[in-house]
C-alpha positions in Angstrom: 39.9 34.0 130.0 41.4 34.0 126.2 43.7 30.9 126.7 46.6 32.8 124.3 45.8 36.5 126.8 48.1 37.5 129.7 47.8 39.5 132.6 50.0 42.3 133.5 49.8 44.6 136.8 50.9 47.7 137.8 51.4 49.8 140.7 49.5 52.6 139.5 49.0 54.8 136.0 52.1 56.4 135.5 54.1 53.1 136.4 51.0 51.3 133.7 51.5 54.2 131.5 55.7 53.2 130.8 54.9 49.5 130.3 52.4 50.2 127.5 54.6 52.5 125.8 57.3 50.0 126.3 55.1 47.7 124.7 54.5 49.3 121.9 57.9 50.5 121.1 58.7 46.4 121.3 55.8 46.1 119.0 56.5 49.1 116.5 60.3 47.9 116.1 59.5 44.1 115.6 57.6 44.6 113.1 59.6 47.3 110.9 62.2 44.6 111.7 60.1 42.3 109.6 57.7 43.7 107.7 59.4 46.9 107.0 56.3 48.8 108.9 54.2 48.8 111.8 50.2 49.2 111.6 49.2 50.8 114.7 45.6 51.4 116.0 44.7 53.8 118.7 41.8 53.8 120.7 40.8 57.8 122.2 39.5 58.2 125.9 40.7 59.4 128.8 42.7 56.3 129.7 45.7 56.8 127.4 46.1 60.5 127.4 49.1 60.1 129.9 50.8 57.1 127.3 50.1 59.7 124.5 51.9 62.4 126.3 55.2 60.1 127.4 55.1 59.0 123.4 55.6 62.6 122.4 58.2 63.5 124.6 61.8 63.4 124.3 61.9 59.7 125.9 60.7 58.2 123.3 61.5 60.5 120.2 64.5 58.5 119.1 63.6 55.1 120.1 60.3 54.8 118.1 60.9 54.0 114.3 58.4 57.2 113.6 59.0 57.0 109.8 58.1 53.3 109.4 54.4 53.6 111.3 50.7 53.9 110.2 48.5 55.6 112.6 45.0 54.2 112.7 42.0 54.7 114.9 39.7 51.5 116.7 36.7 54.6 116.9 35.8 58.1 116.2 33.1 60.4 117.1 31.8 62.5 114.7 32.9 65.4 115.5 36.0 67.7 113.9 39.6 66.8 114.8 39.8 70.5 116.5 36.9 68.8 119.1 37.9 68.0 122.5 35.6 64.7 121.8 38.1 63.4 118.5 40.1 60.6 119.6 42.3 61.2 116.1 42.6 65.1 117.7 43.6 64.0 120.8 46.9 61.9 119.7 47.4 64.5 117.2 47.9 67.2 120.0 50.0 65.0 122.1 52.2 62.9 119.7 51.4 63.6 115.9 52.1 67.7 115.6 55.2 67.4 118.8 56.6 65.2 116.5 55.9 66.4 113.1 54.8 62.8 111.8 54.1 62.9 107.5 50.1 63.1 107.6 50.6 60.3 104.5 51.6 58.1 107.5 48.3 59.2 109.5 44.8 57.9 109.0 42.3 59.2 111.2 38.5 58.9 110.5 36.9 61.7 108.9 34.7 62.5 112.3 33.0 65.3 110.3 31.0 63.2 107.7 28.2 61.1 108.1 28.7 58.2 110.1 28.0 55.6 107.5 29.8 57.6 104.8 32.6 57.7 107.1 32.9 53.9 107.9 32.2 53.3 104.1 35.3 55.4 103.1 37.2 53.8 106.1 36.3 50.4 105.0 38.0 50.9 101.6 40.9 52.7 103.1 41.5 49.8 104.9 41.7 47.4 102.2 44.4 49.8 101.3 46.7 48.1 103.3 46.2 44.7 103.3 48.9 42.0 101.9 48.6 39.7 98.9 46.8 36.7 101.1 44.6 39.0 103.2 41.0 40.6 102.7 41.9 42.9 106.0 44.6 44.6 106.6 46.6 42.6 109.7 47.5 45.5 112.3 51.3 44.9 114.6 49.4 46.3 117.5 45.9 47.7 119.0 45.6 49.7 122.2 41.7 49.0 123.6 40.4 50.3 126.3 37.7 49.3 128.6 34.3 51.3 130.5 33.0 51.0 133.5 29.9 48.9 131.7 32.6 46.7 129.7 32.2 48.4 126.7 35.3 48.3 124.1 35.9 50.5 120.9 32.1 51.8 120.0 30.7 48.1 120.9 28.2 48.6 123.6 26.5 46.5 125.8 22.9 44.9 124.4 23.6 45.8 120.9 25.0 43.6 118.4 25.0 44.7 115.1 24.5 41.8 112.5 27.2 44.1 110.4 29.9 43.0 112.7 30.0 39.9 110.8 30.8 41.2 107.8 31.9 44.8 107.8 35.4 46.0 109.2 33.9 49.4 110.3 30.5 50.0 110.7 28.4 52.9 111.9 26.8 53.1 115.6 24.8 55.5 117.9 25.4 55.3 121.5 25.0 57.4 124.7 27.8 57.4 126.9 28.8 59.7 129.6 27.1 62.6 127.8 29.4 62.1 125.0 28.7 62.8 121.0 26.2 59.9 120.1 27.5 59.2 116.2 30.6 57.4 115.8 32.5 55.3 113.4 33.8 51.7 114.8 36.3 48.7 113.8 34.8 45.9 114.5 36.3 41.9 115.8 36.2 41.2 112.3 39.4 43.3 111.9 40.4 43.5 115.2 40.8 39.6 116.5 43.1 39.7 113.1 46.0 41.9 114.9 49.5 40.7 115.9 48.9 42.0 119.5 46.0 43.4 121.9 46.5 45.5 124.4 43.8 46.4 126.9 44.7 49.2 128.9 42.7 49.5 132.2 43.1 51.7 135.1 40.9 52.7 138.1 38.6 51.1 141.1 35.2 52.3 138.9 36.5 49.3 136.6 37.5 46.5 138.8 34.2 44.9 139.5 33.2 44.6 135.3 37.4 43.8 134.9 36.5 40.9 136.8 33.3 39.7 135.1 34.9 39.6 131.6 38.3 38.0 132.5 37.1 36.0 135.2 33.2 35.4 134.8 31.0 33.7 132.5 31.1 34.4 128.4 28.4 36.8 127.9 29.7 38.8 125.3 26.0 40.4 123.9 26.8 42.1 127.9 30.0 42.4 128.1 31.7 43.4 124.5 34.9 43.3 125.6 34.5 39.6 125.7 34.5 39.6 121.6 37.9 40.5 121.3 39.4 37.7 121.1 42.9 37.4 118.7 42.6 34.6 116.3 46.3 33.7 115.7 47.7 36.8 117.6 48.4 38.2 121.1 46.2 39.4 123.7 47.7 41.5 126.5 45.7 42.9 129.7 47.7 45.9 131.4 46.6 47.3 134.4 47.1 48.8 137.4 46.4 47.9 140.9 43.2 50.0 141.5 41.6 48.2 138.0 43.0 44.6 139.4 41.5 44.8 142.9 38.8 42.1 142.5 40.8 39.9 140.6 
């Protein structure tokens, strides 16, 4: 395990579901505090639908500096915001349109391009926001998720993509739970940059593969969640009890 990651365990989803929004309230204030913004990036899924719903409702409408934030997105599938597939369409539903957030604030990849014209016009968005010292932009805080076969982002298992090494987004075909096959993907180039990590994990189906990657041997050409790994920042495992069972 990442000698600088932490382990965190929750009763169930709903309980899991208030610490990561806690978390990233923490995390969006800090760093308006200090940087006079916060660059947030969202992975889609089914995992953080519930989190997305709690940080468009009234509990958190006041609390969240809304106006100071950029929205980004760890992967997209190419498919139109209007899809049930969009990860950017999902968030928009539940947070963006509830609370009427700027769309200058928002940066969603364009799902209905290409997907290497997409990650091409990502990539240079990107470098929209980085400070005077950096190549990449930093981001305050990225939610991850994790499948059943340890996937993260669009990084799948067996495929490495010599890209990653050089490219902050890249373009990637993958079959996975009959979902949309093109998507657009940040990569650990950009990614082990951020402030904070946070993996959120819930459910039995992911206990046994939870425990190979925090607990097993490094095998991260298997197991790509093993490549995130912050260089100077924070990583964060939330989870419930289900996902923790075999730890």
């Amino acid at each position: 395990m990442n000698s600088q990651s932490d382990v965190r365990i929750y009763p169930n989803k709903t309980a899991l579901e208030d610490a990561v929004a806690k978390h990233f309230l923490l995390a969006s204030n800090q760093a308006v505090q200090h940087r006079g913004r916060a660059l947030i990036a969202l992975s889609g899924g089914s995992t953080p639908l519930g989190l997305f719903q709690l940080l468009g409702s009234e509990a958190y409408r006041s609390s969240v500096p809304w106006q100071q934030i950029h929205f980004f997105w760890v992967d997209e599938r190419c498919v139109p915001p209007q899809d049930e597939e969009s990860n950017y369409g999902q968030f928009k539903r539940k947070v963006l349109d509830p609370l009427q957030i700027p769309r200058q604030q928002v940066h969603p990849m364009n799902g209905t391009l290409p997907a290497e014209e997409a990650a091409q016009k990502y990539e240079k968005l990107l470098s929209t926001f980085t400070d005077e010292d950096q190549t990449l932009p930093r981001f305050d805080w990225v939610l991850l998720g994790m499948g059943t076969d340890g996937h993260t982002a669009s990084l799948f298992p067996g495929v490495h993509h010599p890209a990653e090494e050089q490219k902050a987004v890249i373009a990637v075909t993958a079959e996975y739970e009959n979902r949309p096959a093109g998507r657009v993907t940040l990569t650990p180039l950009i990614l082990n940059q951020a402030r904070q990590i946070v993996f959120m994990v819930h459910g039995e189906r992911k206990a046994q593969t939870l425990r190979e990657v925090l607990q097993g041997e490094r095998d991260p050409l298997r197991l790509p969640a093993q490549r995130i790994r912050p260089l100077d920042g924070r990583l964060v495992w939330m989870l419930d009890e289900a996902a923790a069972s075999q730890l």
